[in-house]
C-alpha positions in Angstrom: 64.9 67.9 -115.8 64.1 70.0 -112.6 61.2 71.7 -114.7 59.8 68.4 -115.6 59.5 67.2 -111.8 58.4 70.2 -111.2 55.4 69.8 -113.5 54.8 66.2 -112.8 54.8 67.3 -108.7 52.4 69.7 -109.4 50.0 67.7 -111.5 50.0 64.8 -108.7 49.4 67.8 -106.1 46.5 68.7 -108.5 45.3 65.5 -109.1 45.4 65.2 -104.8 43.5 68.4 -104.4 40.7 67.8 -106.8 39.9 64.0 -105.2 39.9 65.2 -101.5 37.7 68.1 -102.8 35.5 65.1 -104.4 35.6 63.4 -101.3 34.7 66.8 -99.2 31.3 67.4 -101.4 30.7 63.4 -101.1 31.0 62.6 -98.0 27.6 64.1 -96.5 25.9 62.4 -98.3 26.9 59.2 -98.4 24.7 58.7 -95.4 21.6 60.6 -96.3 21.8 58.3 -99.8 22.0 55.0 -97.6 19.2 55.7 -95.7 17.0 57.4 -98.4 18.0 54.2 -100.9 16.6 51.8 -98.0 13.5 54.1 -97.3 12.9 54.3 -101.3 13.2 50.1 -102.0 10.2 50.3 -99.0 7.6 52.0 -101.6 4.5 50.8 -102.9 5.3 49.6 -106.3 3.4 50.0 -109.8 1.6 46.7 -109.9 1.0 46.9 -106.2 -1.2 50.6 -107.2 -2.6 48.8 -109.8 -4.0 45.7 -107.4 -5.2 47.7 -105.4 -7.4 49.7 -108.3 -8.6 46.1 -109.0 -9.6 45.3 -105.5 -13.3 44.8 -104.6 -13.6 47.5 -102.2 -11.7 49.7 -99.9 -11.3 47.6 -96.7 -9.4 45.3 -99.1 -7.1 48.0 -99.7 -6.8 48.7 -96.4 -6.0 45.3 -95.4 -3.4 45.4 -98.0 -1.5 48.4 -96.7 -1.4 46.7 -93.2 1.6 44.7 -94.6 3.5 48.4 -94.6 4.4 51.1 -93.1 1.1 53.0 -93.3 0.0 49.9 -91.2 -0.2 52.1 -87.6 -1.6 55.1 -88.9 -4.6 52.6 -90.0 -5.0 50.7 -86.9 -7.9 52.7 -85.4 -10.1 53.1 -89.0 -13.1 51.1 -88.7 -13.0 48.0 -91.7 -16.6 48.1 -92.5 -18.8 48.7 -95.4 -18.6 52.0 -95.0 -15.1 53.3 -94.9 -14.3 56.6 -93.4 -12.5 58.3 -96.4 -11.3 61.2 -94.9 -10.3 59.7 -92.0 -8.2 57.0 -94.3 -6.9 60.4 -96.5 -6.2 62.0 -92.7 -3.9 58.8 -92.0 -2.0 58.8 -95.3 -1.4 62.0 -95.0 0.4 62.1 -91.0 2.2 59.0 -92.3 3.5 61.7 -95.5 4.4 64.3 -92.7 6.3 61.4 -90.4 8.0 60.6 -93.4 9.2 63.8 -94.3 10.5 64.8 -91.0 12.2 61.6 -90.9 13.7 62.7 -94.2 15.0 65.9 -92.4 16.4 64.4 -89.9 19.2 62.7 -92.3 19.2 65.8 -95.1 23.1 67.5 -94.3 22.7 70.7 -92.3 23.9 73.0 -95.0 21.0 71.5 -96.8 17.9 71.6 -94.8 17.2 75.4 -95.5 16.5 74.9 -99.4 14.9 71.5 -98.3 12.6 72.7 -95.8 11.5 75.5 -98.4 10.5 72.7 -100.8 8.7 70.6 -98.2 6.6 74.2 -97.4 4.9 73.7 -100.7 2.3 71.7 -98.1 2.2 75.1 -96.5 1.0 76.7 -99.4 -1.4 73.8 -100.3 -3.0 74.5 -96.8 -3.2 78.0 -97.4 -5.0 78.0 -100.7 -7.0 75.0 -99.0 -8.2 77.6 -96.2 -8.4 81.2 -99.1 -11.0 78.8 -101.0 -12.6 77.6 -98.0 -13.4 81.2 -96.9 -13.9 82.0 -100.7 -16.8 78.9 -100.7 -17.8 79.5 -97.1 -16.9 75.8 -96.2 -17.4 76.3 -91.9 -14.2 76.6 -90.3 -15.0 73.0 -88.3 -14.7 70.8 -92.3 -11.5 73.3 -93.5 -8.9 71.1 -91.3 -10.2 67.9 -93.2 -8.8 69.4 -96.4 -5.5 70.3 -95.0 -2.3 68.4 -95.0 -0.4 68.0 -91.5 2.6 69.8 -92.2 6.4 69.0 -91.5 7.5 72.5 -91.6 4.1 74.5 -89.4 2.8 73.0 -86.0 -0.6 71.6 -85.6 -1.6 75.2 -83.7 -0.5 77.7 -86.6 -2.8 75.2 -89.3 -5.5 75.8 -86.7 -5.0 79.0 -86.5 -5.5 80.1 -90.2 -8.2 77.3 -90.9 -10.1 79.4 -87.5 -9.8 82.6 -90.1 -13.3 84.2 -90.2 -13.0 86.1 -93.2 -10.0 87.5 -95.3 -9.3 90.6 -92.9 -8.7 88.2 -90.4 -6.5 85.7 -92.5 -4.3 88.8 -93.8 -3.7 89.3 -90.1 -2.8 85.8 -89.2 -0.4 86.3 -92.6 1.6 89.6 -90.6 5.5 88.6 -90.9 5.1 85.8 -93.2 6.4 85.7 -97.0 3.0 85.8 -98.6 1.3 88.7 -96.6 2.5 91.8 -99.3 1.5 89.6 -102.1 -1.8 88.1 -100.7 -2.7 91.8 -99.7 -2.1 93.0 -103.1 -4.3 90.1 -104.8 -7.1 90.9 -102.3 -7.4 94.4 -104.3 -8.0 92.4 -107.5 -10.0 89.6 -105.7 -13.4 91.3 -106.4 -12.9 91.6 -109.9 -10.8 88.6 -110.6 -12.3 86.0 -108.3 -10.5 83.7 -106.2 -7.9 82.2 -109.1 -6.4 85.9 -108.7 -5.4 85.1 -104.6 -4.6 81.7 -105.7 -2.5 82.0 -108.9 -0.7 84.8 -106.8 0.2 82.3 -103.4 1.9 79.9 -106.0 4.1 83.1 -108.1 5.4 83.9 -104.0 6.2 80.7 -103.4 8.3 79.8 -106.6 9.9 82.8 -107.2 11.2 82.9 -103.5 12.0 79.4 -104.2 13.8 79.9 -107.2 15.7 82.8 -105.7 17.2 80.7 -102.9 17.9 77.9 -105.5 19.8 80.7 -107.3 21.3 82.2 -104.6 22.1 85.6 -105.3 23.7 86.7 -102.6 27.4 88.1 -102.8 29.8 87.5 -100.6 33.6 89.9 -100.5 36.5 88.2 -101.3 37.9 87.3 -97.5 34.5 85.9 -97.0 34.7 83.5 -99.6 38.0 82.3 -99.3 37.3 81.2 -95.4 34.1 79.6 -96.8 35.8 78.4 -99.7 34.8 74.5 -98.5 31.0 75.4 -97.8 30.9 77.2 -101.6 32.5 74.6 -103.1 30.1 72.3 -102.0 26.8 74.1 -102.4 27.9 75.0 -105.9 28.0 71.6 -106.6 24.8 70.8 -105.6 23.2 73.9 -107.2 22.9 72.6 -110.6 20.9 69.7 -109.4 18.8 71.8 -107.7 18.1 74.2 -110.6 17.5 71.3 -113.0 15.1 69.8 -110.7 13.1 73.0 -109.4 13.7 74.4 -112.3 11.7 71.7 -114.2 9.1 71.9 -111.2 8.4 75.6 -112.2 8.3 75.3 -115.9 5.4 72.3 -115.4 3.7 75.1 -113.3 3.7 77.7 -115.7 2.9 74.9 -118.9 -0.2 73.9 -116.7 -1.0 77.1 -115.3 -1.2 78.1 -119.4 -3.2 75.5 -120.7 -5.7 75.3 -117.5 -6.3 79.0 -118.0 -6.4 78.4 -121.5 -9.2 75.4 -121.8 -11.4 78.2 -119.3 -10.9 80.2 -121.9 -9.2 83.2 -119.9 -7.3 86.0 -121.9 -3.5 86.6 -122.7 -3.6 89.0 -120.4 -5.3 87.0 -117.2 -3.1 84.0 -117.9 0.0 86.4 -118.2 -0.3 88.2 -115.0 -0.1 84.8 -113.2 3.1 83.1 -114.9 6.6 82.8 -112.7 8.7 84.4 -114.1 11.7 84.2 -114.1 11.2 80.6 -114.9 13.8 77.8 -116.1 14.2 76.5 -119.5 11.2 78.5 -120.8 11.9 82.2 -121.3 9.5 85.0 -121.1 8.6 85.4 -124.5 8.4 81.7 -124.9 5.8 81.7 -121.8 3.6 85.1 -123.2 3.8 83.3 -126.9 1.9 80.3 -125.5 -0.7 83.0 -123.8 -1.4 84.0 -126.6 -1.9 80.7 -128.7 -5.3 80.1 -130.2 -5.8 76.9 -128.2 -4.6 74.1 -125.9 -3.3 72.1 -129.1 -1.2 75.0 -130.2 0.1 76.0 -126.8 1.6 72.9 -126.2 3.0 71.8 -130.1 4.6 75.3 -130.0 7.2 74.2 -127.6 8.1 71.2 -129.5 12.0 72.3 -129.1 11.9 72.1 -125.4 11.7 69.6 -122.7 8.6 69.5 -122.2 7.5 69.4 -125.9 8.0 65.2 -126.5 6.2 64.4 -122.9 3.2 66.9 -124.0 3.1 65.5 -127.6 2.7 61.9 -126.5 -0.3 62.7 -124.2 -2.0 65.4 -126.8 -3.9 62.5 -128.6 -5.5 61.3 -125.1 -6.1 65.0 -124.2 -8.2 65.6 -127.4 -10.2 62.3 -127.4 -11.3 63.2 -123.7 -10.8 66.8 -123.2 -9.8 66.1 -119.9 -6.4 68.6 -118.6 -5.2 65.9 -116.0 -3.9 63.6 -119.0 -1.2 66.6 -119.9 -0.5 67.6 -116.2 0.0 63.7 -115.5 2.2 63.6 -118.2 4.2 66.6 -117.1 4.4 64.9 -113.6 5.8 61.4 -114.9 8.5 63.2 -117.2 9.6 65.3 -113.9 9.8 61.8 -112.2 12.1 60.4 -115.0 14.3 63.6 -114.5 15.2 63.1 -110.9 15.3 59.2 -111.6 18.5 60.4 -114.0 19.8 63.0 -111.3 19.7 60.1 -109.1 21.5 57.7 -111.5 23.9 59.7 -112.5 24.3 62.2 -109.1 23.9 59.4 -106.3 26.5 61.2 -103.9 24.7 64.6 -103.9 20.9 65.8 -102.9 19.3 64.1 -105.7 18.2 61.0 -103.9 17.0 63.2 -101.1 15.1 65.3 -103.9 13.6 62.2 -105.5 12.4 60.7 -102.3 10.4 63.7 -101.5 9.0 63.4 -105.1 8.4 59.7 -105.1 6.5 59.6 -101.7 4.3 62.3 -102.3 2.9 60.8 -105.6 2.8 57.4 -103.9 0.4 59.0 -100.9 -1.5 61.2 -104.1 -2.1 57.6 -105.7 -3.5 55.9 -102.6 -5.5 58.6 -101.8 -7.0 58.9 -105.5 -7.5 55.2 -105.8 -9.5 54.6 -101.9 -11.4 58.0 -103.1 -12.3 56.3 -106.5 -13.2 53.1 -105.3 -15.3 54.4 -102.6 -17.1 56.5 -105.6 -17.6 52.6 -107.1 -15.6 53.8 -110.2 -14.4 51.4 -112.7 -11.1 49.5 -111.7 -9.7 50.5 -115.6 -10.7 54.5 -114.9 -9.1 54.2 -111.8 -5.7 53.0 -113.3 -5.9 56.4 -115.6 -5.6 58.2 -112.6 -2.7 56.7 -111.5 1.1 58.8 -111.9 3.5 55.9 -112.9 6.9 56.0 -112.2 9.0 55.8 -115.7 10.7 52.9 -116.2 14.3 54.2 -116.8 16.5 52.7 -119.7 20.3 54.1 -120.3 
């Protein structure tokens, strides 16, 4: 009998220990969820993207977006004929940098490392802005038009490397930074490999440093972890939602790294030098098999047994009708969507909605600024729609 209460204490105590450990991993983000849930009913839906790819011209759209938040980073663009473009593209882009270190300002401390590295992708947007800049000699004066305003780099430092004369100069500004070994190394194969060399090899730094964090594979000793037995617990539990997520980010990468090299017709060899490795669901072979496939067709029917093999066979048909890459990339963008719509669903009380909402307002400010650029190019309202990254509708 004594056994028996003893057993039924000690599930109870169990049962007790594993809910206030729920409760401990929950309940930082119960606020960061609120507010990222009120911030995310607040975006620009599908059929609102698709009016304004029907409207007349770009004022219109203009006028339309003064019913939202982007209305104040508007105020002071002119409504004429002739629309400043980059000045609108400036705009939506400071309201994508406001938003983000808004964003930050909710994200649980623990967090905001491994959150702050994914926001720095802007960073490395900026920097391969300014290495093809100096590549194409754009003047240093047009290079800051190009560049996003960052939420993780002040205003001076994105001066400061769009000032860079040459690359000597920019490898200086680069001292002390994680890219500086790798960009130095590239610059040795820049003459004979051109600029995709520097380029392809800014992206590997930045993913596999991400992917290392997301890992983390640092050790702790045993006293260690036992007094930060609470903060483990919790970042374990948030670390398969990070690698699903990131880790679907870097198997896109490597997918359209691969069939963009592909379609220029580069060899196994150029295109294998570039890949991320490691990468996620795709292993090594699996990655140099596809290198080495005849074509684009063949590259991306041979991994039919993967994630990514259904979202690439539904857009293949599109791809060979036009011949056009961004149908497959778009396609590889909208199934990463659909992913972190199901994290969300399913993970409400972790990072996901945080990781979504970076995700979701990104593409929203990529759409504007693709349709405004479009129109003002007086392209067709129907090609304009192709252009335009839907969020999946999501059924259970």
């Amino acid at each position: 009998m004594i056994e028996i209460v003893v057993i039924i204490f000690g599930l109870i105590l169990s049962l007790f220990i594993l809910v206030f450990i729920s409760a401990q991993r929950s309940m930082p983000y119960i606020y960061s969820g609120a507010k990222v849930s009120a911030w995310e009913a607040k975006l620009l839906h599908e059929s609102r993207m698709l009016e304004f790819a029907d409207a007349s011209k770009v004022s219109s759209i203009l006028a339309g977006l003064d019913e939202t938040g982007y209305r104040t980073y508007l105020a002071n663009i002119p409504r004429d004929e002739d629309v400043d473009v980059v000045a609108v593209e400036q705009a939506l882009n400071g309201h994508l940098r406001d938003s983000y270190h808004e964003l930050l300002e909710v994200v649980p401390e623990k967090d905001k490392p491994i959150v702050v590295k994914l926001l720095k992708k802007m960073d490395l947007y900026n920097l391969k802005t300014v290495v093809a800049a100096i590549h194409n000699k754009v003047p240093k004066e047009k290079r800051l038009e190009e560049m996003l305003p960052s939420p993780t780099m002040s205003q001076e430092r994105l001066e400061m490397l769009a000032s860079a004369e040459n690359f000597d100069t920019l490898q200086e500004f680069l001292k002390d930074t994680e890219y500086f070994d790798v960009f130095s190394t590239s610059l040795e194969k820049y003459k004979e490999g051109g600029l995709s060399i520097v380029l392809f090899a800014l992206d590997k730094a930045y993913y596999s440093s991400l992917w290392a964090d997301v890992q983390d594979k640092g050790r702790l000793g045993f006293w260690k972890k036992f007094r930060n037995m609470k903060e483990i617990l919790t970042k374990g539990a948030q670390r398969p939602i990070l690698k699903k997520i990131i880790g679907y980010e870097i198997d896109a990468a490597n997918i359209k790294l691969i069939l963009r090299l592909k379609h220029e017709g580069a060899t196994p060899e150029e295109i294998t030098y570039s890949l991320i490795l490691p990468s996620y669901e795709l292993s090594e072979k699996t990655l140099i098999w596809m290198a080495e496939a005849k074509s684009v067709q063949e590259a991306a029917s041979g991994i039919s047994h993967t994630t990514y093999g259904p979202i690439l066979a539904k857009a293949l048909p599109e791809f060979e009708t036009t011949g056009s890459l961004f149908t497959l990339e778009k396609a590889l963008d909208e199934g990463q969507l659909k992913m972190c719509k199901w994290m969300l669903i399913t993970k409400f009380f972790s990072l996901a909605p945080v990781l979504m909402y970076i995700h979701l307002k990104e593409i929203e400010v990529k759409n504007l600024r693709a349709i405004i650029r479009l129109k003002a190019d007086k392209v067709e309202p129907d090609k304009i729609k192709e252009k335009i990254v839907r969020v999946p509708k999501f059924e259970l």
